[in-house]
C-alpha positions as CSV (number, residue, x, y, z in Angstrom):
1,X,0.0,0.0,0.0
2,X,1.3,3.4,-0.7
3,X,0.7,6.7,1.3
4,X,0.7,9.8,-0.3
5,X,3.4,11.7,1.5
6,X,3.3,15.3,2.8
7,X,6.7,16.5,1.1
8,X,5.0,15.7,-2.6
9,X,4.4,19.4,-3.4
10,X,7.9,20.1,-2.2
11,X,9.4,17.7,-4.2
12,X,7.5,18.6,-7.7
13,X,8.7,21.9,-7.2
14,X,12.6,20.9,-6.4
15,X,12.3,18.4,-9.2
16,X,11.6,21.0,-11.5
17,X,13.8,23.3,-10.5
18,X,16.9,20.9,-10.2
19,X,18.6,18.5,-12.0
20,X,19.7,16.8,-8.7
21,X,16.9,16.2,-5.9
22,X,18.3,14.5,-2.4
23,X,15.7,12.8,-0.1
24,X,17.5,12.0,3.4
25,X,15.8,11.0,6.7
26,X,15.7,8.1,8.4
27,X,16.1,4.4,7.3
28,X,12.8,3.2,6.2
29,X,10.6,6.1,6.3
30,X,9.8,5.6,2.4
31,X,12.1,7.2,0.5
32,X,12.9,4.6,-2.1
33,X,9.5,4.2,-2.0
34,X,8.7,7.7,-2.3
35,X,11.0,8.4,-5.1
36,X,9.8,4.9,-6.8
37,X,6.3,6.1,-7.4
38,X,7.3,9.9,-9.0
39,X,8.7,7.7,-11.5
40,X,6.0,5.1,-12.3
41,X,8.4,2.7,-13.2
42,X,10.2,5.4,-15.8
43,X,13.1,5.9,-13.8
44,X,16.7,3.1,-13.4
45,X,17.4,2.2,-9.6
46,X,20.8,1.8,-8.6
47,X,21.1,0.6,-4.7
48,X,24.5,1.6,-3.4
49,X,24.5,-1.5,-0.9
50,X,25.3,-3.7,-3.9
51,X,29.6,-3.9,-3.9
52,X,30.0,-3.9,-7.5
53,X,27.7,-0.8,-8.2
54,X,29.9,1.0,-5.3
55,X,33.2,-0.2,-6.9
56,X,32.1,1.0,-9.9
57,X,31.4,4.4,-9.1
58,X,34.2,4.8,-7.2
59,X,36.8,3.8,-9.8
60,X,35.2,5.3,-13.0
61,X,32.4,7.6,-13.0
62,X,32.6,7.4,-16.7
63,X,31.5,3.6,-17.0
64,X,29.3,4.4,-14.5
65,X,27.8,6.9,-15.8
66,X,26.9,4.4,-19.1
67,X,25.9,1.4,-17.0
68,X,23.6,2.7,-15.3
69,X,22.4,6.7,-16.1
70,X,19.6,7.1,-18.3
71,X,19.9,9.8,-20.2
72,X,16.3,10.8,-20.7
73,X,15.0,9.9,-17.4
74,X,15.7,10.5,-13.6
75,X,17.8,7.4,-11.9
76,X,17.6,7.2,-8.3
77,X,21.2,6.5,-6.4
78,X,19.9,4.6,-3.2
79,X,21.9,5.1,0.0
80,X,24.9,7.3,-2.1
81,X,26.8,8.2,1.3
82,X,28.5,4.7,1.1
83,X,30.2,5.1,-2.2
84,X,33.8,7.2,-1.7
85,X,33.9,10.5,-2.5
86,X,30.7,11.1,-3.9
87,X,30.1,14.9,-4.5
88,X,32.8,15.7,-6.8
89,X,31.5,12.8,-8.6
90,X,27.4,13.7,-8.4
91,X,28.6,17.0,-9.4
92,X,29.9,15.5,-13.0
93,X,26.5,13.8,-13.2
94,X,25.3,16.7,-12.8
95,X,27.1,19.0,-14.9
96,X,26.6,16.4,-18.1
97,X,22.7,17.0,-17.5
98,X,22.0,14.2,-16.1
99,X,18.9,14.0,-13.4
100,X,19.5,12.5,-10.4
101,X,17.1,11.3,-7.0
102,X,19.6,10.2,-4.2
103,X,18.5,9.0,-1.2
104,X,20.3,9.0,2.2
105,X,19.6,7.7,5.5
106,X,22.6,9.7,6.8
107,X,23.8,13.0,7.4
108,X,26.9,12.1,6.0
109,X,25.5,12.7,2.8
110,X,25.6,16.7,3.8
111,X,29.0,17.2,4.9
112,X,30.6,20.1,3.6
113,X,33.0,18.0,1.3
114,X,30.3,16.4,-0.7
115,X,27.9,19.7,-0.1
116,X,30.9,21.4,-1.1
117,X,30.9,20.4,-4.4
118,X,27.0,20.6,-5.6
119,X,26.0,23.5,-4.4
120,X,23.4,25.4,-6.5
121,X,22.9,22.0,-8.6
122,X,20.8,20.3,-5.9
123,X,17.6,20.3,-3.9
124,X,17.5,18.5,-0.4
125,X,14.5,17.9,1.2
126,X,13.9,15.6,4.6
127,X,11.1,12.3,4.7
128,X,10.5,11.6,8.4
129,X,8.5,8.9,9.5
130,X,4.5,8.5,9.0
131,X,3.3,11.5,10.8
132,X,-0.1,11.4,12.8
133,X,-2.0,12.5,9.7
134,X,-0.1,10.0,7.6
135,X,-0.7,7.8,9.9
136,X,-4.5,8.0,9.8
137,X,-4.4,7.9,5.5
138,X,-2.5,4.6,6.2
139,X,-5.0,2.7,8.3
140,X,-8.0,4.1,5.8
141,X,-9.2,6.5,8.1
142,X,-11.1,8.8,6.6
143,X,-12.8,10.6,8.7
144,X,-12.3,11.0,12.8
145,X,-14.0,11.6,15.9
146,X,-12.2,12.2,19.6
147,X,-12.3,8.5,20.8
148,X,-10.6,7.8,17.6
149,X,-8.1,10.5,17.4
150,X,-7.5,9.5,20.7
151,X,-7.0,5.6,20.3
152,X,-4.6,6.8,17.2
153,X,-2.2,9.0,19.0
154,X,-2.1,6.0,21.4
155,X,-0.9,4.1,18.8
156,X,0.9,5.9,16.8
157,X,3.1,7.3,19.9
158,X,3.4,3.3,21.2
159,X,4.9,2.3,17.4
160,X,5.8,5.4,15.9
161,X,5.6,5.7,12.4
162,X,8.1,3.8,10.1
163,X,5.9,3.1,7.2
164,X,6.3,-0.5,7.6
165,X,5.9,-1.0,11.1
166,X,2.3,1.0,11.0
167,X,0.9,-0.9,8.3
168,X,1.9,-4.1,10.0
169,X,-1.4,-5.8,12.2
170,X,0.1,-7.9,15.2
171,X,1.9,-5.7,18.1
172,X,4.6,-8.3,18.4
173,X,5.8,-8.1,15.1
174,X,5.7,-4.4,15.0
175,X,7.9,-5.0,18.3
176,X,9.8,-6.9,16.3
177,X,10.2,-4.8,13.5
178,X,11.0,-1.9,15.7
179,X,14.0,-3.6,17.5
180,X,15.4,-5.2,14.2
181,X,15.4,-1.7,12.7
182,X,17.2,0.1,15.7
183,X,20.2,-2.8,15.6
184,X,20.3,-2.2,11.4
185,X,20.9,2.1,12.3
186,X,23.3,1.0,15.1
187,X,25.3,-1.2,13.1
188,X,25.0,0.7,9.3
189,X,24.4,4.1,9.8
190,X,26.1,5.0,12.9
191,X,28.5,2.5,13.3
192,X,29.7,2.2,9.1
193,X,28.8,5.7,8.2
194,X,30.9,7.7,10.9
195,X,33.7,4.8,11.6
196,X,32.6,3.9,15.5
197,X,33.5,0.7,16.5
198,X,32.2,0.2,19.9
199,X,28.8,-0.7,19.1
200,X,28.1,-1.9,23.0
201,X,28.8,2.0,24.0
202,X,26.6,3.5,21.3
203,X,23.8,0.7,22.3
204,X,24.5,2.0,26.7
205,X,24.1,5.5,25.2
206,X,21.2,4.5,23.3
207,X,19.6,3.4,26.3
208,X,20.8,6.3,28.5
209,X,18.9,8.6,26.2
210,X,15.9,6.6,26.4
211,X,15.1,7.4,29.5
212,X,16.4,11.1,29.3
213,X,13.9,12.5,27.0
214,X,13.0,15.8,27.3
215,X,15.5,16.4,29.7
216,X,18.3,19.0,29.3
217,X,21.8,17.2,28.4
218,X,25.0,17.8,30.9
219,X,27.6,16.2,28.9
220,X,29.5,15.9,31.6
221,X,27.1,14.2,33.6
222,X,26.2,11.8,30.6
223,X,30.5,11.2,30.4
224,X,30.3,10.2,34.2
225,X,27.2,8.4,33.8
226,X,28.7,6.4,30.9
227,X,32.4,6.2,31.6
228,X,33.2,8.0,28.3
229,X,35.4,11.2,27.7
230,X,33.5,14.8,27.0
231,X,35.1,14.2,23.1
232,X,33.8,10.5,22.7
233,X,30.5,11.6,24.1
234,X,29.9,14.4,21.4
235,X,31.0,12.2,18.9
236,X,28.7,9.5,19.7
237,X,25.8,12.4,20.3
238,X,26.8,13.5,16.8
239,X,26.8,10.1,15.2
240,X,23.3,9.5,16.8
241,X,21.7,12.6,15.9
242,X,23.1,12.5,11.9
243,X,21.6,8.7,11.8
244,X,18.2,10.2,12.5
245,X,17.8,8.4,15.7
246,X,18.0,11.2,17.9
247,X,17.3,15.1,17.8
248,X,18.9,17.9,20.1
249,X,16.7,20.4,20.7
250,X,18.4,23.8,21.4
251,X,17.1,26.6,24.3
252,X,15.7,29.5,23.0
253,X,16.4,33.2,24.5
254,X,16.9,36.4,23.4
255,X,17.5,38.1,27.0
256,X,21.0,36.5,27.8
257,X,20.9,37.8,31.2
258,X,17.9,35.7,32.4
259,X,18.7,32.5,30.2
260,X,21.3,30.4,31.6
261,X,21.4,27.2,29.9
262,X,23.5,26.5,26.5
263,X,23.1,22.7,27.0
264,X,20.0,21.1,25.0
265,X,17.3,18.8,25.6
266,X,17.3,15.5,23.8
267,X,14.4,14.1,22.1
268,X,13.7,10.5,19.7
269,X,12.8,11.5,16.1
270,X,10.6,8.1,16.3
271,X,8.7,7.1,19.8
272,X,8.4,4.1,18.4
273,X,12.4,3.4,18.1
274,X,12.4,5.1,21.6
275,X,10.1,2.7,22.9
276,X,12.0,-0.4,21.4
277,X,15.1,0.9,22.8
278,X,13.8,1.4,26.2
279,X,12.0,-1.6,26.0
280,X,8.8,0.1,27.0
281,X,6.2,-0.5,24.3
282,X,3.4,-0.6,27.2
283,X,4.7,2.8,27.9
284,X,5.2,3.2,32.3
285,X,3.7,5.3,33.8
286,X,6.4,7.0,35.3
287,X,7.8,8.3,31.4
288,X,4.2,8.7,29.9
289,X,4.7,12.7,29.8
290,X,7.7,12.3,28.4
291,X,6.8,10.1,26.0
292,X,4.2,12.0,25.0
293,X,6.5,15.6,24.7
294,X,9.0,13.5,22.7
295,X,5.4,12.7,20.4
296,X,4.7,16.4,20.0
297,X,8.1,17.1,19.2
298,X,8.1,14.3,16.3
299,X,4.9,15.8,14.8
300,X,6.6,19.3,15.2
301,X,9.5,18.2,13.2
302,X,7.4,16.0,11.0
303,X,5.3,19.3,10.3
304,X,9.1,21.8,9.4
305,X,8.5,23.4,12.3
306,X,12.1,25.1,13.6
307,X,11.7,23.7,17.7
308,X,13.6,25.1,20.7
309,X,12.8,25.5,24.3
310,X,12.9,27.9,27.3
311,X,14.3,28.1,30.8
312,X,15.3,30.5,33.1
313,X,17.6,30.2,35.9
314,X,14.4,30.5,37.9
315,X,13.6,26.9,36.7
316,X,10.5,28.7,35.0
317,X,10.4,26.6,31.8
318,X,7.9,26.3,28.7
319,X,8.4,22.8,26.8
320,X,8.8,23.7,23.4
321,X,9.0,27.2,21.6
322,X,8.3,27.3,17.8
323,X,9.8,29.8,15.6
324,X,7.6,31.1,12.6
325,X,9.6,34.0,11.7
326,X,10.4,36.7,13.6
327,X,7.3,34.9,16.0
328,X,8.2,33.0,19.6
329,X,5.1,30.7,20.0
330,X,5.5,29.1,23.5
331,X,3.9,25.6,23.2
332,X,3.3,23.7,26.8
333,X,2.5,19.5,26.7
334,X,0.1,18.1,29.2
335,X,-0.9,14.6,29.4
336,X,-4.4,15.9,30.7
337,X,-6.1,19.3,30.5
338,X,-7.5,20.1,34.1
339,X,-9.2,22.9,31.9
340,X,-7.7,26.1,30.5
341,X,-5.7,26.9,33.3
342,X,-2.0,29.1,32.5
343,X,0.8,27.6,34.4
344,X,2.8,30.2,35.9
345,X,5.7,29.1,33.2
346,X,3.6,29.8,30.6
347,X,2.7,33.6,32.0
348,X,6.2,34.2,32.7
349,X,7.2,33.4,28.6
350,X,3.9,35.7,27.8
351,X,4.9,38.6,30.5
352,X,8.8,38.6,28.9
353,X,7.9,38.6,25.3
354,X,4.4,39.4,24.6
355,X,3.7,36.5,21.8
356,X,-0.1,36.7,20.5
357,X,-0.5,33.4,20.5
358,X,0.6,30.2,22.7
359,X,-0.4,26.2,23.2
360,X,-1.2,24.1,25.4
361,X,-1.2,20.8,23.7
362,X,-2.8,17.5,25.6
363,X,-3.5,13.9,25.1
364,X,-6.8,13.9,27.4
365,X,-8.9,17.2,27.7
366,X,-11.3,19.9,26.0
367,X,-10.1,22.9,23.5
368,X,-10.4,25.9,25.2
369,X,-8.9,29.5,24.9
370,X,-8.5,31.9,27.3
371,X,-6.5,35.2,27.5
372,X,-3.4,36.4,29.1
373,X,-1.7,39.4,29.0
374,X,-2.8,40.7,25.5
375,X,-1.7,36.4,24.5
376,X,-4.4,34.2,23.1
377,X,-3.6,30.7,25.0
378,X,-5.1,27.5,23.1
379,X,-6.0,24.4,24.6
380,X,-5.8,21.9,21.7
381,X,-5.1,18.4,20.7
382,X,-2.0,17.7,18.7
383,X,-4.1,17.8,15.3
384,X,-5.5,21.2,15.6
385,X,-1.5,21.8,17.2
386,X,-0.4,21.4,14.3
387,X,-3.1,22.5,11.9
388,X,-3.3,25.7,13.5
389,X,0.6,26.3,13.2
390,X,0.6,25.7,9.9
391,X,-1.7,27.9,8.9
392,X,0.2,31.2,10.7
């Protein structure tokens, strides 16, 4: 079954516009799949993973080039960050006219030395996992009411939203799925793609993180924590975060006298792969909110939304601020909405900076709105969240 995805209009455009469109993101979130069905079969497919195509490309470009490029027709280059050297080598593609879809499930693929050499000849554009209202196309759901809105956030933040794992029926094989996938990122995209061999450490940090979501990041609390030196730590964190298995989120201020922290909060891209890691499909108690703030940060990313958050040495904090511009939209996460009721973090972000608008997103609860201080405070489930965002 295929999903029509969000970035579509994006892509159109790019594809138009460049000879060279990449599609990066995570592993399995569809981008073969994506790329596969804008070409309705008119396009070649050449899948890096396969030695003799990689050996190829690295040795001569030129026989390459007439193996497998079609000259009146895009060809998609499937996981390009393995070959060696490959932007001085897309950039000859390139340059000789040809069109070219690459996929990558690793920031690799943007380091400035292949970046370096294709800039103004390519498009890049990002294909996250299902979001909520993928989700919902995928299991043929039409039309929605709150119980079933409900019972699909549920869901959807137990299993996240790799393509595969949604439209598969039995919760143990989605479990399955799920765990299989986080051991094939471990071992090929952060262990093969940024040269770490101690895949044991990166699988501690894995689970370190798992249970840190949401929470700022002391490095040197996390080397302590993990026996590993502030260097090795940033490395991994780095390794991590390019792979798509992780996201640091960085702390918004403008007033440098009252906000203290530089250190970020770390979130899953997937809840899902969070989940899996954590080995906490059921979801405790005990990390339900946070589970749920790592959920509404997925759909926020899911949605291009740029994401930061706010504290003040006064441990006044608001969960997530969204930047739309020159706008600071202070967005709080609640499990349940004991009704539309400010917090006083919430007033303090409205008293400093005098946004129009602000959230309060929740799981359980009624949509509300009330005002404070000239603000307009929403109480909204995460589809009108991120429906209304959109739309500013």
């Amino acid at each position: 079954m295929y999903v029509e995805r969000s970035i579509l209009g994006r892509f159109a455009s790019a594809s138009r516009l460049s000879n060279v469109v990449a599609i990066v993101g995570p592993r399995q979130s569809g981008k073969t799949t994506f790329l596969k069905e804008q070409a309705k079969g008119l396009s070649s497919y050449v899948l890096f993973d396969d030695p003799d195509v990689r050996e190829m490309f690295d040795e001569d470009i030129k026989k390459f080039e007439s193996q497998y490029i079609q000259a009146d027709r895009p060809t998609i280059l499937d996981e390009v960050q393995y070959a060696k050297d490959p932007g001085r080598k897309l950039k000859y593609l390139a340059d000789m006219g040809r069109r070219l879809w690459i996929t990558s499930s690793s920031q690799a693929l943007l380091r400035k030395e292949t970046l370096g050499w294709l800039v103004g000849r390519v498009t890049i554009l990002t294909l996250y996992q299902f979001s909520l209202e993928e989700f919902l196309v995928a299991k043929g759901q039409k039309e929605t009411t709150e119980g079933i809105t409900s019972r699909a956030i549920d869901e959807h933040m137990r299993y996240g939203g790799y393509p595969k794992v949604v439209l598969e029926e039995k919760k143990e094989d989605k479990e399955t799925l799920l765990s299989d996938l986080y051991e094939t990122m471990v071992l090929k995209d952060v262990a093969r793609a940024f040269r770490i061999d101690d895949i044991a450490m990166i699988e501690r940090m894995s689970l370190y993180l798992s249970h840190c979501v949401g929470n700022v990041l002391v490095y040197n609390s996390v080397s302590k924590e993990l026996g590993l030196s502030f260097q090795s730590v940033k490395k991994y964190l780095d390794a991590m975060e390019k792979s798509y298995i992780i996201a640091r989120v960085q702390p918004f201020y403008r007033n440098k006298l009252k906000e203290i922290t530089k250190q970020p909060k770390v979130y899953f891209l997937d809840t899902g792969l969070r989940n899996a890691v954590a080995k906490d499909f059921k979801i405790s108690q005990e990390s339900r909110g946070k589970v749920f703030e790592n959920y509404v940060f997925s759909e926020l990313v899911k949605a291009d939304m740029v994401v930061k958050f706010w504290l003040l040495k006064s441990r006044a904090e608001v969960d997530f601020i969204v930047e739309k511009g020159d706008r600071a939209i202070p967005v709080e996460v609640k499990l349940k909405s004991g009704g539309a009721e400010v917090e006083r973090s919430m007033r303090s972000f409205i008293e400093e900076y005098k946004p129009r608008l602000g959230f309060v997103v929740f799981m359980e609860g009624k949509q509300d709105e009330v005002k404070k201080n000239g603000c307009t405070v929403k109480f909204v489930n995460v589809p009108a969240l991120i429906s209304q965002l959109k739309g500013i």
